[in-house]
C-alpha positions as CSV (number, residue, x, y, z in Angstrom):
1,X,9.7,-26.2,-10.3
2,X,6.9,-26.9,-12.9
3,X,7.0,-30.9,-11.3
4,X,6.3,-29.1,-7.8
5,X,3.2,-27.3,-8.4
6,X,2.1,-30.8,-10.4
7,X,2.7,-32.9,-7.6
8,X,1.0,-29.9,-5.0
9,X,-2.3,-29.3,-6.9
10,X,-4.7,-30.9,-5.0
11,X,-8.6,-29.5,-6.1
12,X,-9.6,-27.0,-3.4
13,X,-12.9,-27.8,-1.2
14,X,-12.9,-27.4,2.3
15,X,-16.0,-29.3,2.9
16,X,-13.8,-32.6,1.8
17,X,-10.6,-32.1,3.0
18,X,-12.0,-31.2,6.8
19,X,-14.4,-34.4,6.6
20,X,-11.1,-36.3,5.2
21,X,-8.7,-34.5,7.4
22,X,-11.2,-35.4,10.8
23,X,-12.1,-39.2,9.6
24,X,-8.0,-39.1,9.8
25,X,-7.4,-38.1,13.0
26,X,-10.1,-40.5,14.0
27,X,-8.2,-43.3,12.9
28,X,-4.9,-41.6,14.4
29,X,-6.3,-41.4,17.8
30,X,-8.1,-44.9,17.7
31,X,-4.5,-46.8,16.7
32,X,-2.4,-44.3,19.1
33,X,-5.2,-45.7,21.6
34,X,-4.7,-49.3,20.8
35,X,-0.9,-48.7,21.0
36,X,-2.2,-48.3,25.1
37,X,-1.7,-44.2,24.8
38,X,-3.3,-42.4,27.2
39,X,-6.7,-39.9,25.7
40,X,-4.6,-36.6,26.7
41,X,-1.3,-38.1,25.4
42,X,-3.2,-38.8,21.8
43,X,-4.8,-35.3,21.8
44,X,-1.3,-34.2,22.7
45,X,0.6,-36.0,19.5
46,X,-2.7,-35.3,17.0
47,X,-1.9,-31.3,18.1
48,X,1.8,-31.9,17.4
49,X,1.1,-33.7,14.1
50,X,-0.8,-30.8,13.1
51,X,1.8,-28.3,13.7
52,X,4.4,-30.7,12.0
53,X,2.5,-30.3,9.2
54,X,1.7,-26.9,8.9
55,X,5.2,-25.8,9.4
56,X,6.5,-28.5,6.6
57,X,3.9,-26.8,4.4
58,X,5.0,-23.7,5.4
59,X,9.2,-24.6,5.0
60,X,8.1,-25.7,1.5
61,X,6.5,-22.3,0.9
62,X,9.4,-20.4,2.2
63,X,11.7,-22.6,-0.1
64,X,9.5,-22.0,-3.2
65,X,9.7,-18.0,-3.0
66,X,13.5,-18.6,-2.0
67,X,13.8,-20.3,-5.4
68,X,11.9,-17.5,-7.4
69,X,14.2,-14.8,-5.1
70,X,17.1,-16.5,-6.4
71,X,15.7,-16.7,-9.7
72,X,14.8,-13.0,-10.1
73,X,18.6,-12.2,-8.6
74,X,20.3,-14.2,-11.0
75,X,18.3,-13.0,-14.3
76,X,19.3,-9.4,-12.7
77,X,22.5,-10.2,-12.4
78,X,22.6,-11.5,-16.0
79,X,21.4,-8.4,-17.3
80,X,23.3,-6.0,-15.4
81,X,26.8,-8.5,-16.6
82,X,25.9,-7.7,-19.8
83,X,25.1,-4.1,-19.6
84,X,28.1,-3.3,-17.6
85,X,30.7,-5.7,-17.8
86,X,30.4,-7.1,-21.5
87,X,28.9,-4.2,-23.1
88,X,30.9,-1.9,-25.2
89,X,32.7,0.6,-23.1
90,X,33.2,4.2,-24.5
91,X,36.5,5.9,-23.9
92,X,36.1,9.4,-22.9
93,X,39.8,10.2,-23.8
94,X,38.9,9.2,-27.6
């Protein structure tokens, strides 16, 4: 988990990364022209790539809190095993 959020930290400035993010499109749409597509066709599969993207950032998201879910569940279960189950068990008939 600790290599995801090294690999995912990217410094935040939204300035940059729309400038960045535009300049690539820019070339996107100029090679998906050359390839002989069509101007409403590249809008078309820039709009797609976008989505593509944001619901692969959001999968990875949904995996993430998945993982801590499971995390939290298992730690609980843990503790209740050894509360419970392993724990000394009194005997009321004694």
């Amino acid at each position: 988990m600790e290599q995801t959020r090294v690999q995912n930290h990217k410094p935040h400035h939204p300035v940059a990364e729309n400038v960045s993010r535009d300049e690539t499109e820019q070339r996107r749409a100029r090679r998906l022209s050359d390839l002989g597509i069509n101007p409403a066709g590249v809008l078309v599969i820039i709009k797609l790539h976008r989505q593509v993207m944001g619901l692969t950032a959001r999968v990875a998201q949904l995996e993430n809190a998945l993982q801590v879910q499971r995390s939290n569940t298992e730690a609980r279960l843990l503790q209740f095993r050894q509360k419970y189950l392993e724990g000394d068990w009194l005997d009321p008939y004694r």
